[in-house]
DRENTORKOL-3810 file (N, C-alpha, C; in nm, 4 decimals):
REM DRENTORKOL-3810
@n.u->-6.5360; n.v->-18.2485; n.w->-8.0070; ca.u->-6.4046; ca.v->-18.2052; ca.w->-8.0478; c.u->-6.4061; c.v->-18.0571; c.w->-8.0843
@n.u->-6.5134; n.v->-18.0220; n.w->-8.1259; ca.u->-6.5288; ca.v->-17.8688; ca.w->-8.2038; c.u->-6.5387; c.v->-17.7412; c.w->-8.0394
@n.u->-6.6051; n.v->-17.8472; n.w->-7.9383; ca.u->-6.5816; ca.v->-17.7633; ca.w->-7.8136; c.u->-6.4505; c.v->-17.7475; c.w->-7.7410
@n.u->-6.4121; n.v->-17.8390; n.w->-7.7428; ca.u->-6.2191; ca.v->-17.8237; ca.w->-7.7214; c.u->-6.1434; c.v->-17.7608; c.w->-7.7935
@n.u->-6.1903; n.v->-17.7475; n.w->-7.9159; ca.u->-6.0859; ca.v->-17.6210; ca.w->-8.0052; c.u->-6.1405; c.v->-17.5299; c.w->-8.0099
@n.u->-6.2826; n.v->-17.4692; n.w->-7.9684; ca.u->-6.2996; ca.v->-17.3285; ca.w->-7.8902; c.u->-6.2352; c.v->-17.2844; c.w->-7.7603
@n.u->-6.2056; n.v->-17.3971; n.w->-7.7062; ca.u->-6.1431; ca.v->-17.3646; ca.w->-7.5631; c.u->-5.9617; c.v->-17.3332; c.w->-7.5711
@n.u->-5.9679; n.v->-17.4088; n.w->-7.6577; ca.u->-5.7967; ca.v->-17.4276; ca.w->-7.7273; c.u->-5.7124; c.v->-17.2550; c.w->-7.7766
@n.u->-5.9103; n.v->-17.2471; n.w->-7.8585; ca.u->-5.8309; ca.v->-17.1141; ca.w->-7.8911; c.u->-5.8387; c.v->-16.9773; c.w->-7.7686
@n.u->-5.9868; n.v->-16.9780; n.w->-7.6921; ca.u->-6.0147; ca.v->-16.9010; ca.w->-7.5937; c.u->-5.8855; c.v->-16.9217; c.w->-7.4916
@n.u->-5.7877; n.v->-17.0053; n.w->-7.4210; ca.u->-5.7275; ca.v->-17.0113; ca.w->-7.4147; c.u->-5.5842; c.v->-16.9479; c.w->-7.4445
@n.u->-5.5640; n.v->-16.9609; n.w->-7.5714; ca.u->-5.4119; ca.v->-16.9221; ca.w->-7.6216; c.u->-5.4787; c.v->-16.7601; c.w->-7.6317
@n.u->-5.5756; n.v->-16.6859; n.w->-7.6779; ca.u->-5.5694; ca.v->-16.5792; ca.w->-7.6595; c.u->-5.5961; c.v->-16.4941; c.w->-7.5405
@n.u->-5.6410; n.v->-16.5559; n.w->-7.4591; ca.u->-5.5974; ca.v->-16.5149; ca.w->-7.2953; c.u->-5.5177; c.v->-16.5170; c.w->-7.2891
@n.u->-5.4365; n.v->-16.6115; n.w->-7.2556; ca.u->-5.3035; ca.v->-16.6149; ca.w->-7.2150; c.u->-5.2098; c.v->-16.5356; c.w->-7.3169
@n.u->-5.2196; n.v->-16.5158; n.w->-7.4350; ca.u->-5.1112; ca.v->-16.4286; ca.w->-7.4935; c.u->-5.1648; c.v->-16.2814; c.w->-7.4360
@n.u->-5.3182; n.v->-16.2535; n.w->-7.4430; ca.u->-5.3043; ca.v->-16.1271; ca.w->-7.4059; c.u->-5.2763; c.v->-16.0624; c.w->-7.2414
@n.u->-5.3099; n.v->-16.1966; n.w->-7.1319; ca.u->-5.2317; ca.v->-16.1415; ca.w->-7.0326; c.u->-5.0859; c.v->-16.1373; c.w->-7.0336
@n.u->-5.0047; n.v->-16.2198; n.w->-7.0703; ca.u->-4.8683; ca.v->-16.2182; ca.w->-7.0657; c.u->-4.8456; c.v->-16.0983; c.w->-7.1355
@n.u->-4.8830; n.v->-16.0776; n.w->-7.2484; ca.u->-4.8290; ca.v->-15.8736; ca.w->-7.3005; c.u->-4.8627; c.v->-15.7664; c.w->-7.1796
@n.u->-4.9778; n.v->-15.7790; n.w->-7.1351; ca.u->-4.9635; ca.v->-15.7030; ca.w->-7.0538; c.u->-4.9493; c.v->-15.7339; c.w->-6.9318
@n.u->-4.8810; n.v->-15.8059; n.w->-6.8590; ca.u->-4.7757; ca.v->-15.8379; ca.w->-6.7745; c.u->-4.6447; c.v->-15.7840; c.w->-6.8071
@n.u->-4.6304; n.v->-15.8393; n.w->-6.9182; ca.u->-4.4745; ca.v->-15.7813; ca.w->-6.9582; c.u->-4.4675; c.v->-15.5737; c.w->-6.9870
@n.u->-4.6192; n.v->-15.5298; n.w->-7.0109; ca.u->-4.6426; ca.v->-15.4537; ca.w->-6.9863; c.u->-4.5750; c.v->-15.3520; c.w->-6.9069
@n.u->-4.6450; n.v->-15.4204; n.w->-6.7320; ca.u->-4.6747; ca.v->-15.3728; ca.w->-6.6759; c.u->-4.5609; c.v->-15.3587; c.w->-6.5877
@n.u->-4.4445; n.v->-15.4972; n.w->-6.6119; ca.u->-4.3249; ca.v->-15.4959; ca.w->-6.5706; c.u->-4.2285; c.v->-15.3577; c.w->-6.6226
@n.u->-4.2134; n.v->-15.3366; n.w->-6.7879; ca.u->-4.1571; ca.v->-15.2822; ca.w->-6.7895; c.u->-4.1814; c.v->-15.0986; c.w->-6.7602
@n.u->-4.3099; n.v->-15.0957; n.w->-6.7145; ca.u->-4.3511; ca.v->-14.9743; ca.w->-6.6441; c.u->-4.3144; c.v->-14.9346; c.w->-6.5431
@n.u->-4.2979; n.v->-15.0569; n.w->-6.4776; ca.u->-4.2320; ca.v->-15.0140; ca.w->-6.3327; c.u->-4.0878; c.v->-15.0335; c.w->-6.3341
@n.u->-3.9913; n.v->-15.0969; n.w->-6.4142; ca.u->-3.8882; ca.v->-15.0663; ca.w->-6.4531; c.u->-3.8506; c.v->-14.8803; c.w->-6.4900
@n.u->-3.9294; n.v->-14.8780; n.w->-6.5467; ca.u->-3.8833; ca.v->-14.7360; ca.w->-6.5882; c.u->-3.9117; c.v->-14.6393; c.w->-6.4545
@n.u->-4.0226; n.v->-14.6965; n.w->-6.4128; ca.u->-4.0263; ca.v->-14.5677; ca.w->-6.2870; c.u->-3.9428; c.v->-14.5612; c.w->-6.1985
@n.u->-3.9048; n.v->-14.7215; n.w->-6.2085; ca.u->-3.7940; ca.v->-14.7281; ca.w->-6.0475; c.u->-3.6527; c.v->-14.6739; c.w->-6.1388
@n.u->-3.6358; n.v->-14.6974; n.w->-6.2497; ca.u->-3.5331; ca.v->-14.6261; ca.w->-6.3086; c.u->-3.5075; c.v->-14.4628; c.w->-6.2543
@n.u->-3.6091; n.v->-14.4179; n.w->-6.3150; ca.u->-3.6699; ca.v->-14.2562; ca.w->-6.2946; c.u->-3.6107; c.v->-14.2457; c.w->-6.1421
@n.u->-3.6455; n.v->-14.2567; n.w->-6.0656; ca.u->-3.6559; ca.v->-14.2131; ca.w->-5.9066; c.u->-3.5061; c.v->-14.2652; c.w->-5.8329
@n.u->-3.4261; n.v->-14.3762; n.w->-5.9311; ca.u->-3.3073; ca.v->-14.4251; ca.w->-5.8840; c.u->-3.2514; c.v->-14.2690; c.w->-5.9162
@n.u->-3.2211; n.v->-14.2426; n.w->-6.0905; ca.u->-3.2027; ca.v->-14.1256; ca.w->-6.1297; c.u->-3.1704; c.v->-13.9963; c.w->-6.0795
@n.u->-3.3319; n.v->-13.9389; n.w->-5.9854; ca.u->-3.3507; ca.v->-13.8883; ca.w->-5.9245; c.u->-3.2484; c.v->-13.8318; c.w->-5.7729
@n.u->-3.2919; n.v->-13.9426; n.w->-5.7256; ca.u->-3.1947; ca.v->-14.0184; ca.w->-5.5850; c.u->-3.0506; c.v->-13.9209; c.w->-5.6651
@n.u->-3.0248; n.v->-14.0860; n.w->-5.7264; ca.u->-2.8655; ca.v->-14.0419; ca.w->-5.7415; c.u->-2.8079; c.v->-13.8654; c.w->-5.7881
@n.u->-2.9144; n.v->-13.8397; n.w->-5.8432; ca.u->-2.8882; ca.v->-13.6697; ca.w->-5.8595; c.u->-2.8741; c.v->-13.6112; c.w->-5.7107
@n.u->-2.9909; n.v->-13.5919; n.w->-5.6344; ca.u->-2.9705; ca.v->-13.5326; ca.w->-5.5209; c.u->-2.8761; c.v->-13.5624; c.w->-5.4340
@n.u->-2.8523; n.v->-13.6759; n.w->-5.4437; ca.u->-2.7029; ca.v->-13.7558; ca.w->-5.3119; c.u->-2.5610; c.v->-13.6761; c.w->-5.4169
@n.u->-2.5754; n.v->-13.6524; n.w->-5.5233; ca.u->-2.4441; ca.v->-13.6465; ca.w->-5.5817; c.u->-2.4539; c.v->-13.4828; c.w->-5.6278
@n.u->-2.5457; n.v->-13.4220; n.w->-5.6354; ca.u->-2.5701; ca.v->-13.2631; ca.w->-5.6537; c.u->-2.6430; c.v->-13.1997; c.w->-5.5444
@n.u->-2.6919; n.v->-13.2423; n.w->-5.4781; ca.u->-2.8006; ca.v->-13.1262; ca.w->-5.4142; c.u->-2.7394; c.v->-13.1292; c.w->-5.2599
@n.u->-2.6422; n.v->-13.2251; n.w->-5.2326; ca.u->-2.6091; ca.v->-13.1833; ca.w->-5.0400; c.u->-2.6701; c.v->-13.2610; c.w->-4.9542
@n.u->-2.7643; n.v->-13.4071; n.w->-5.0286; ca.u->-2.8738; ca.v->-13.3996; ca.w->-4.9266; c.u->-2.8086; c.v->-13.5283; c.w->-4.8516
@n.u->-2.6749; n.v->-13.5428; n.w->-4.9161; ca.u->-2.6636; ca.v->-13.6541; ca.w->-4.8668; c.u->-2.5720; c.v->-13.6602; c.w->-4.7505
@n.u->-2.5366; n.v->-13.4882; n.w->-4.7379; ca.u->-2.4405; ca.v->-13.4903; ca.w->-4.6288; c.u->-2.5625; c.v->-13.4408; c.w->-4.5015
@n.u->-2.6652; n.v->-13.4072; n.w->-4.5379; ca.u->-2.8016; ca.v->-13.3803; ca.w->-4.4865; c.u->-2.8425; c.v->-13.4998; c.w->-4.3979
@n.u->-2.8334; n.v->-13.5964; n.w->-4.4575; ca.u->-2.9137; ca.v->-13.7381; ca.w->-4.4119; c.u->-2.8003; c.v->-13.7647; c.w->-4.3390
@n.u->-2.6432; n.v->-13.8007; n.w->-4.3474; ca.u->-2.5564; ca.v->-13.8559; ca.w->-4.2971; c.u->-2.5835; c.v->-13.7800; c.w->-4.1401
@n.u->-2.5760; n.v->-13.6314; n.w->-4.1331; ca.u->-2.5617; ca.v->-13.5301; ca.w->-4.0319; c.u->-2.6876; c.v->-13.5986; c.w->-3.9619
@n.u->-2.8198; n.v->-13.6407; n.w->-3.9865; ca.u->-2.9534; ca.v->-13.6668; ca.w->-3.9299; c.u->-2.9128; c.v->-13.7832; c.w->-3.8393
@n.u->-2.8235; n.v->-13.8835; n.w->-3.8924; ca.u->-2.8314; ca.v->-13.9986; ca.w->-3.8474; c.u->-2.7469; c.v->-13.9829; c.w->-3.7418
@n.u->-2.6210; n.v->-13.9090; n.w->-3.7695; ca.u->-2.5449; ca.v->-13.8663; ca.w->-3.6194; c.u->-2.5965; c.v->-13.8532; c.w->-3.5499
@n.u->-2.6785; n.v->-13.7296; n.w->-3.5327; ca.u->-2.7854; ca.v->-13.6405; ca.w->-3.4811; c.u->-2.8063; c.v->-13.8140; c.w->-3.4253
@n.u->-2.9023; n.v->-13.8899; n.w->-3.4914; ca.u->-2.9786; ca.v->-13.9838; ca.w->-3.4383; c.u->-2.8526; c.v->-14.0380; c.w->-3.3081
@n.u->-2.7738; n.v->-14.0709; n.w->-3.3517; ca.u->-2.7000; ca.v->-14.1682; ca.w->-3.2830; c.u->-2.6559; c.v->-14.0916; c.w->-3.1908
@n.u->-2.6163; n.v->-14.0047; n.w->-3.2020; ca.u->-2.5733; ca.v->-13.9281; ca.w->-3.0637; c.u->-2.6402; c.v->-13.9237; c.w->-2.9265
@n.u->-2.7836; n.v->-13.8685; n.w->-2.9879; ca.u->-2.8877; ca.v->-13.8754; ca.w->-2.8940; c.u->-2.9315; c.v->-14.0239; c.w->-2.8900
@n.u->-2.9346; n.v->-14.1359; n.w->-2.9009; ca.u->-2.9481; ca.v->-14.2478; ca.w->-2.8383; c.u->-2.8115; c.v->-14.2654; c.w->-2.7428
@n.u->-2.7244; n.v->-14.2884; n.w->-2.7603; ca.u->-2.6084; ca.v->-14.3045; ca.w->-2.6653; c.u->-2.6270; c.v->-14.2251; c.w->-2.5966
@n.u->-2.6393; n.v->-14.0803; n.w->-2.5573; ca.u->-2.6694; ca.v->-13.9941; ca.w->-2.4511; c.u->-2.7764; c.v->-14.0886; c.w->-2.3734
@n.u->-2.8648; n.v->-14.0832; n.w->-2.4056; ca.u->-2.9731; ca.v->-14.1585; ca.w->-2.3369; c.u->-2.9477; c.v->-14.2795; c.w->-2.2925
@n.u->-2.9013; n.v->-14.3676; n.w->-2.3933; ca.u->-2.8083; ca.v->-14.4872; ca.w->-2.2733; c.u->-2.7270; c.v->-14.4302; c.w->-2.1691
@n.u->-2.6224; n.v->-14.3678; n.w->-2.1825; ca.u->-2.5504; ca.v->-14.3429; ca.w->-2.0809; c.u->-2.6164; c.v->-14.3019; c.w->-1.9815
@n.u->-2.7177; n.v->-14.2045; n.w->-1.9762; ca.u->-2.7850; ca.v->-14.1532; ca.w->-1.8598; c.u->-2.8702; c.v->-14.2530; c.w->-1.8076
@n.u->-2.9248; n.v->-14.3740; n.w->-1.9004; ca.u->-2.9849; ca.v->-14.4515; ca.w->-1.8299; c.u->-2.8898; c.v->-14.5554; c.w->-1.7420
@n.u->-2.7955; n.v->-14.5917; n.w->-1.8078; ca.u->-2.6557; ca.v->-14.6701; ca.w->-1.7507; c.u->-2.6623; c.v->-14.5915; c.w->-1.6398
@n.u->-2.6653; n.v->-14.4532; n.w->-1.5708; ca.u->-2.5482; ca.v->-14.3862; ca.w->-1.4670; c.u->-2.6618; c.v->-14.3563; c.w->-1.3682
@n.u->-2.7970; n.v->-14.3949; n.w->-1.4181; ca.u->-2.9078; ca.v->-14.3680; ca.w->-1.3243; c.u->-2.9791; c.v->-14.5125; c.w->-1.2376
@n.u->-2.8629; n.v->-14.6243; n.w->-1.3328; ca.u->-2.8983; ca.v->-14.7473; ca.w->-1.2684; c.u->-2.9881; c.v->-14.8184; c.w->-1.3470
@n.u->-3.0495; n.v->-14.7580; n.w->-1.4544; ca.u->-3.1933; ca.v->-14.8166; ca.w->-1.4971; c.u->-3.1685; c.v->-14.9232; c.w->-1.6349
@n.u->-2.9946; n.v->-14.9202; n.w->-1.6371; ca.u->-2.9440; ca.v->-15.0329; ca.w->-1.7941; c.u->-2.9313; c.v->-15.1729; c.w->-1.7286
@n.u->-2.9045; n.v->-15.2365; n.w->-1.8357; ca.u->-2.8701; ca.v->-15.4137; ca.w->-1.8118; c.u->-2.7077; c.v->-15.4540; c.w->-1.7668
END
């Protein structure tokens, strides 16, 4: 019986001390992803970058449809 309530207690203090630092480690990365949301939302809403990225993706899309079409008019689409 005296070996089961060493284990009883080895036990409960594992487990309390991983769960603190779990909860730890959660709220660490809470804060970072906080931080960098932060971040983000500064540059999209102050810095331009977001009319930056929008302009990229045109850019993107433009030049794919060009390239369909020329593949469409060269015979080589579905």
């Amino acid at each position: 019986m005296k070996g089961e309530n060493i284990m009883y207690k080895f036990f409960n203090k594992f487990s309390r001390d991983y769960l603190k630092q779990k909860g730890q480690g959660m709220v660490e990365y809470a804060l970072i992803l906080a931080f960098v949301v932060g971040i983000a939302a500064f540059l999209v809403g102050n810095g331009g970058i977001g009319e930056a990225i929008q302009t990229t993706f045109q850019n993107v899309t433009n030049t794919l449809t060009t390239a369909n079409n020329n593949a469409n008019q060269q015979g080589g689409g579905n």
